[in-house]
MARPA-778061 format. One record per residue: residue in one letter; residue number from 1; x, y, z of N, C-alpha, C, CB in turn. Coordinates in steps of 0.05 Angstrom, whole numbers, m for minus. Each point is the difference from the previous one (the first is absolute). Glycine has a CB too. Layout:
// residues N
A	NUM	X	Y	Z	X	Y	Z	X	Y	Z	X	Y	Z
...
// end
This chain:
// residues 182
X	1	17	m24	0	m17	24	0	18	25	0	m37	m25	25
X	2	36	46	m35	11	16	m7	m13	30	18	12	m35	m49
X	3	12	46	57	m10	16	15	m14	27	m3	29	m26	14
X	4	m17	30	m39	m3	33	m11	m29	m13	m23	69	32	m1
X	5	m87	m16	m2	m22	m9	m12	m13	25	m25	m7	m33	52
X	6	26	55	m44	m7	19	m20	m28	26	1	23	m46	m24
X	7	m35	35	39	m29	0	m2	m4	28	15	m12	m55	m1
X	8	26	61	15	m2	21	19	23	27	m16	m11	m41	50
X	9	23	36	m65	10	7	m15	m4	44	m8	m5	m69	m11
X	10	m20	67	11	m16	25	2	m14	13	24	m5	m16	m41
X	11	11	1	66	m8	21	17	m25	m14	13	18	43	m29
X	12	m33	m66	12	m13	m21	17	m2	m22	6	m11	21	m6
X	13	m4	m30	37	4	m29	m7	m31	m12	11	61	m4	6
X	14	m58	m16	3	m29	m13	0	m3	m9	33	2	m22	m57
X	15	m33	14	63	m3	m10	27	1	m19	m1	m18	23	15
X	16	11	m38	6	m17	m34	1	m23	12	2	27	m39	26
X	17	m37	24	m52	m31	2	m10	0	11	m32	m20	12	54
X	18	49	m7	m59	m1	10	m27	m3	29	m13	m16	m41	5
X	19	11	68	13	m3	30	1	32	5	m8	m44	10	40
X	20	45	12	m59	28	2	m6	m6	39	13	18	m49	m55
X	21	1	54	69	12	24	7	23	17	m2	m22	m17	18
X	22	17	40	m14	24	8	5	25	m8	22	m32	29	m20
X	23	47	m19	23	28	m19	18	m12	25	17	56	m30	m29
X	24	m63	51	29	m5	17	26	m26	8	5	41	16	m6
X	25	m44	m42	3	m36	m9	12	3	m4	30	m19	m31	m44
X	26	m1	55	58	9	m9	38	m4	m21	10	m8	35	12
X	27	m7	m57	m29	6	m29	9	31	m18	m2	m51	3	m16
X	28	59	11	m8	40	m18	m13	10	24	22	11	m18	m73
X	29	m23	36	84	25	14	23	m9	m17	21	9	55	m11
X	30	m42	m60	19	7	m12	27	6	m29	4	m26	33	12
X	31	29	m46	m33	13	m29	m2	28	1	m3	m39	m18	m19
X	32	52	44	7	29	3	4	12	m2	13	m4	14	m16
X	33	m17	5	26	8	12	29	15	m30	22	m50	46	m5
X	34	20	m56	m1	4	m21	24	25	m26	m9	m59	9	15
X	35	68	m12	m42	23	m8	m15	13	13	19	m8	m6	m49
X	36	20	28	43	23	16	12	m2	m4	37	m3	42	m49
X	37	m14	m39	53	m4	m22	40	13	m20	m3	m48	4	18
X	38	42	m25	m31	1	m19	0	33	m16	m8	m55	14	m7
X	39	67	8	m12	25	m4	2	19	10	27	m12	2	m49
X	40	2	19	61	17	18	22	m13	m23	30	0	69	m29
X	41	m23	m78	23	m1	m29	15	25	m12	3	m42	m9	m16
X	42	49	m6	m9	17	m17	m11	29	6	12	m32	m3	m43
X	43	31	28	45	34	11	7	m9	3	30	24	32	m48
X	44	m47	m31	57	4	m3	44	2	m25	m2	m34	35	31
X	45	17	m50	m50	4	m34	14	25	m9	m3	m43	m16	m12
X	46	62	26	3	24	m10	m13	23	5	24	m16	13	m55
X	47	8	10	68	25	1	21	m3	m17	20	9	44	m7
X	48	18	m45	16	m5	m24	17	m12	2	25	32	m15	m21
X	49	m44	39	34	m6	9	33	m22	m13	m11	19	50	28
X	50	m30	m50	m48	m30	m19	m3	m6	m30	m14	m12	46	m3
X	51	42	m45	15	0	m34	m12	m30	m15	7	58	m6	13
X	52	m59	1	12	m22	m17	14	m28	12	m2	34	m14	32
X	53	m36	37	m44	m18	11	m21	m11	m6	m30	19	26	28
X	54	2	m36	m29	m3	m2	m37	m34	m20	m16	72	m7	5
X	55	m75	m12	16	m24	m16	m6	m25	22	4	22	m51	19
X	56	m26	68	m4	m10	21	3	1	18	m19	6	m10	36
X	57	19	22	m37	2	20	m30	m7	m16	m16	34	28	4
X	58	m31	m49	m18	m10	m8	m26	m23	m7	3	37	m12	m17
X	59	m55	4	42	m29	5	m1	m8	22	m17	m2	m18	44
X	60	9	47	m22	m11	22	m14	14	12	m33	m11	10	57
X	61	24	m27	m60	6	7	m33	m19	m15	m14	51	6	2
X	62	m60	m26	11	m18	m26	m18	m21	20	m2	10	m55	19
X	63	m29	71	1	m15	18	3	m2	18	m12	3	m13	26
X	64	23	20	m37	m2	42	m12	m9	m12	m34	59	41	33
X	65	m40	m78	m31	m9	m7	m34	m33	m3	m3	48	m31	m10
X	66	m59	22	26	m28	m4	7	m17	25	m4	16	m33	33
X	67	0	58	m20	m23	25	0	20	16	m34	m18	11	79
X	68	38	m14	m85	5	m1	m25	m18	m6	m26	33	m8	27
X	69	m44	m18	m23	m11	m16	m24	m29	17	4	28	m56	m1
X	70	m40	55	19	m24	11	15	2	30	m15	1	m30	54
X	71	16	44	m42	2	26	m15	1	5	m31	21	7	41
X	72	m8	m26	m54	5	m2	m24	m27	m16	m23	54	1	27
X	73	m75	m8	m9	m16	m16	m15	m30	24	3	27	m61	13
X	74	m33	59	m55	m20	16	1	m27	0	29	17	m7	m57
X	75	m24	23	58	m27	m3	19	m19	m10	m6	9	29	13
X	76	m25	m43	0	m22	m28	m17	9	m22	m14	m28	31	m11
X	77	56	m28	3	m6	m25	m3	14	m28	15	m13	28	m39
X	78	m2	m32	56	m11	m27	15	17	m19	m17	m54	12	14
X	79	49	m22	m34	14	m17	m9	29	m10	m2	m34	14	m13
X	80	44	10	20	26	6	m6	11	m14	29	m5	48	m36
X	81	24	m70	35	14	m20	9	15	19	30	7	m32	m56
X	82	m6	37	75	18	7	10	0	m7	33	1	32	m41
X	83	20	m24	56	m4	m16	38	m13	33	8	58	m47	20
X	84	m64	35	m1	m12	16	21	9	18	23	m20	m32	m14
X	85	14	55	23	8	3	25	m14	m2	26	22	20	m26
X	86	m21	m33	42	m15	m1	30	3	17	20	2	m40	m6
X	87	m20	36	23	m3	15	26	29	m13	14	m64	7	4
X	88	70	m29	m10	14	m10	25	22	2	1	m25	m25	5
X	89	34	40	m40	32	15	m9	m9	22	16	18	m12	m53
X	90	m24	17	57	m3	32	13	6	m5	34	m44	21	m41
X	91	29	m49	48	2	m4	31	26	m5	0	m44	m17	15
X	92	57	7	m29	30	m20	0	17	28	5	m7	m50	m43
X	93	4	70	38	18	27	m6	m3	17	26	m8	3	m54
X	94	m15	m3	62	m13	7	31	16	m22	23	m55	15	m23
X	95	55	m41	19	12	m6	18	34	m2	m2	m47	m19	7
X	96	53	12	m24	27	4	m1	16	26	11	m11	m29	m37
X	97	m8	58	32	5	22	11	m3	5	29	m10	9	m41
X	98	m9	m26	53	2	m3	26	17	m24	4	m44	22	9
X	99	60	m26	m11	14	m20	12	29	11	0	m33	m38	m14
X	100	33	54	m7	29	26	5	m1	13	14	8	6	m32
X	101	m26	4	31	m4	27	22	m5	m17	24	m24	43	m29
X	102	26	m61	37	4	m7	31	22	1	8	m29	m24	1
X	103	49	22	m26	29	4	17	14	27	m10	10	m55	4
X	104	m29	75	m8	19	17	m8	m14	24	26	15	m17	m64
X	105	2	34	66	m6	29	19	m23	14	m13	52	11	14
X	106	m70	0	2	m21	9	m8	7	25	m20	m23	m19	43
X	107	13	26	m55	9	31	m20	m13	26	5	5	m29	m38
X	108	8	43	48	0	27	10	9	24	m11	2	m25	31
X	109	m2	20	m61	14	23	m15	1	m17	m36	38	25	55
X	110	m40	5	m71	m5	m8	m20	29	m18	m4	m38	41	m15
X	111	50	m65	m6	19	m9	m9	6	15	m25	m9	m40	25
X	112	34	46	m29	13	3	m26	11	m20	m7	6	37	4
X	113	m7	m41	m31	14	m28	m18	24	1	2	m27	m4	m34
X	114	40	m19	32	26	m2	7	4	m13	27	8	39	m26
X	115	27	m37	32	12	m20	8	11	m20	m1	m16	17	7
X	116	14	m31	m25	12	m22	m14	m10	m7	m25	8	m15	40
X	117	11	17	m60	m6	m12	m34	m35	m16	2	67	m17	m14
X	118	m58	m1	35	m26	m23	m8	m26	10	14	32	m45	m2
X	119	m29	61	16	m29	21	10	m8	16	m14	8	1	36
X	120	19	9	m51	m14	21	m26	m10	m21	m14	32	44	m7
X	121	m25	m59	m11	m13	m16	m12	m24	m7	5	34	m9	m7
X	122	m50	5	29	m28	2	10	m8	20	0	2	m27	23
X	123	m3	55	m17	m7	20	m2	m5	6	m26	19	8	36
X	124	0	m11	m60	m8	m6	m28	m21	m12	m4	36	m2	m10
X	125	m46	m17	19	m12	m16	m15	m33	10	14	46	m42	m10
X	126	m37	46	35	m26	19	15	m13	22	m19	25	m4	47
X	127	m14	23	m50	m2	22	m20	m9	m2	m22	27	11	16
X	128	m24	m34	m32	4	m13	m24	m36	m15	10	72	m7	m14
X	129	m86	m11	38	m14	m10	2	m16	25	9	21	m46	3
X	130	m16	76	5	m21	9	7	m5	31	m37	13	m20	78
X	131	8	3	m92	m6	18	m18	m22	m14	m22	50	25	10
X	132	m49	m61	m9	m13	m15	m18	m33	8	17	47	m45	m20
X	133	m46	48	43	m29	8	19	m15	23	m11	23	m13	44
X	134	m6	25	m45	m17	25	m13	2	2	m27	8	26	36
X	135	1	m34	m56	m12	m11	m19	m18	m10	m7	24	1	3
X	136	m27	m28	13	m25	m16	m2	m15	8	13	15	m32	m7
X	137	m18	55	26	m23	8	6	m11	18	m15	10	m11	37
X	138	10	24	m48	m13	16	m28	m18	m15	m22	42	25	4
X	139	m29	m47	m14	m6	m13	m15	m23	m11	5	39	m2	m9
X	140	m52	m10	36	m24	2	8	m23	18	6	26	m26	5
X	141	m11	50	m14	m24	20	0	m15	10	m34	28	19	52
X	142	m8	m40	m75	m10	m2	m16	m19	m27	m12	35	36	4
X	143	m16	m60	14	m6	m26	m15	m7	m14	23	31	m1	m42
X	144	m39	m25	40	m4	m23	25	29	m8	4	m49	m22	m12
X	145	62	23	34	10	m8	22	m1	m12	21	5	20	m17
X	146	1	m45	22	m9	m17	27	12	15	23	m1	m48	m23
X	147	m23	60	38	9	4	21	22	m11	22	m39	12	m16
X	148	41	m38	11	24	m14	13	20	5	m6	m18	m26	5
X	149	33	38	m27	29	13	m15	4	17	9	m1	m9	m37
X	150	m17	30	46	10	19	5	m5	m1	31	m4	21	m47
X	151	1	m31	69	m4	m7	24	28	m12	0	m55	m5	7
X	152	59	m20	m23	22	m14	m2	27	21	m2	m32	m39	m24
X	153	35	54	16	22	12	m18	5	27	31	m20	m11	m74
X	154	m2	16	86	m3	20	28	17	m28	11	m55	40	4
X	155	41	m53	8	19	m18	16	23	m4	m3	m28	m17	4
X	156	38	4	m33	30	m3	m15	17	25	8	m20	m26	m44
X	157	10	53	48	21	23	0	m4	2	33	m4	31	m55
X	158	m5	m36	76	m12	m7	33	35	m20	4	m80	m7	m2
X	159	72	m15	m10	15	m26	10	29	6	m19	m48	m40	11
X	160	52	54	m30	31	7	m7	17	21	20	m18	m6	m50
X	161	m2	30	65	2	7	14	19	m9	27	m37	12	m30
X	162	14	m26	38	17	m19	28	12	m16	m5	m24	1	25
X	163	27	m14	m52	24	m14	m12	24	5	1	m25	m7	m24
X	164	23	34	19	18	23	0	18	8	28	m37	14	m35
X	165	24	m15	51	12	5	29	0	m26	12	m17	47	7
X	166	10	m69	m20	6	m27	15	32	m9	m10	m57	m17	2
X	167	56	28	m26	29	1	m11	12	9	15	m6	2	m36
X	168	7	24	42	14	22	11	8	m9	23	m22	34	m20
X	169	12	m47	30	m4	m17	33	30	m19	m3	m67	m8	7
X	170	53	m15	m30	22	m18	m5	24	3	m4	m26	m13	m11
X	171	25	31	m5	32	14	m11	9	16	23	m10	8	m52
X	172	13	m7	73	2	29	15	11	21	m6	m1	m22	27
X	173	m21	25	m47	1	26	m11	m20	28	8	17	m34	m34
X	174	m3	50	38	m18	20	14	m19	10	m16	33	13	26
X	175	m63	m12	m1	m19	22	m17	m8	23	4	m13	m29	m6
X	176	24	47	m23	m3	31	13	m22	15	m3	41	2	m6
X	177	m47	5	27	m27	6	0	3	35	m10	m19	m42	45
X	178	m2	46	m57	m2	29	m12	m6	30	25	m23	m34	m50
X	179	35	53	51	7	18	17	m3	27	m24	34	m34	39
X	180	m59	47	m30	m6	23	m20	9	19	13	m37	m13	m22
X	181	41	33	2	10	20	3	m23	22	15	35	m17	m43
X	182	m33	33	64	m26	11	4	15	24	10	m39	m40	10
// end
């Protein structure tokens, strides 16, 4: 199978279900979008403070392909082959987040990113999950959107968050908390 297909060649390409668009149709941004998560996933699951994470991270990558295909498939049509997302991806992200935050110090001040390479790297991908959010919530104020994606995608940028400082924890790497200027 050949990778380059030509077809897009001019500026469009097609859904699942067969609709051909433009490439800057706010549906190909908010499935990009969640592409581009989905790789900066790829680079937190990869370091090693989250080794014993990784069955986890590639859960939620299995997920972003899930609300991917979902995003990417015309509206109505039903027919169209694709997995699902559940309530219980969403519980799985809720608890895992409480189970960090039991061992981390309560938070008392905004965090700035940083501190270690592999915390920024979460923070990326945070940013990156709360920029595919507002997208797709845009995108649902034109088209059907399962409310669960975008509930999903609030949680996903929640649990990268405390991901984020559970790292910070591991690595003992400091978290600097933000100090405004007044």
């Amino acid at each position: 199978m050949k990778i380059y297909t030509k077809t897009g060649d001019k500026g469009i390409t097609s859904l699942l279900g067969g609709i051909r668009v433009p490439k800057s149709d706010l549906r190909i941004d908010a499935y990009g979008t969640i592409d581009e998560l989905n790789s900066y996933l790829g680079l937190v699951r990869d370091q090693p403070v989250n080794q014993k994470r990784g069955d986890l991270l590639k859960e939620i990558q299995d997920r972003l392909f899930t609300i991917g295909s979902d995003l990417a498939t015309v509206p109505g049509k039903e027919k169209v082959k694709k997995p699902d997302l559940h309530l219980e991806d969403i519980i799985l992200l809720e608890k895992e987040m409480d189970l960090m935050e039991m061992e981390l110090p309560p938070l008392k001040a905004f965090i700035l990113p940083g501190g270690h390479q592999s915390v920024s790297f979460c923070h990326l991908a945070r940013t990156v999950c709360r920029r595919a959010e507002r997208i797709t919530v845009e995108l649902a104020s034109f088209e059907q959107v399962s409310d669960l994606i975008i509930q999903y995608l609030n949680r996903l940028s929640d649990f990268l968050f405390v991901l984020g400082r559970a790292m910070s924890q591991e690595l003992g790497a400091e978290e600097i908390t933000w100090k405004p200027r007044i």
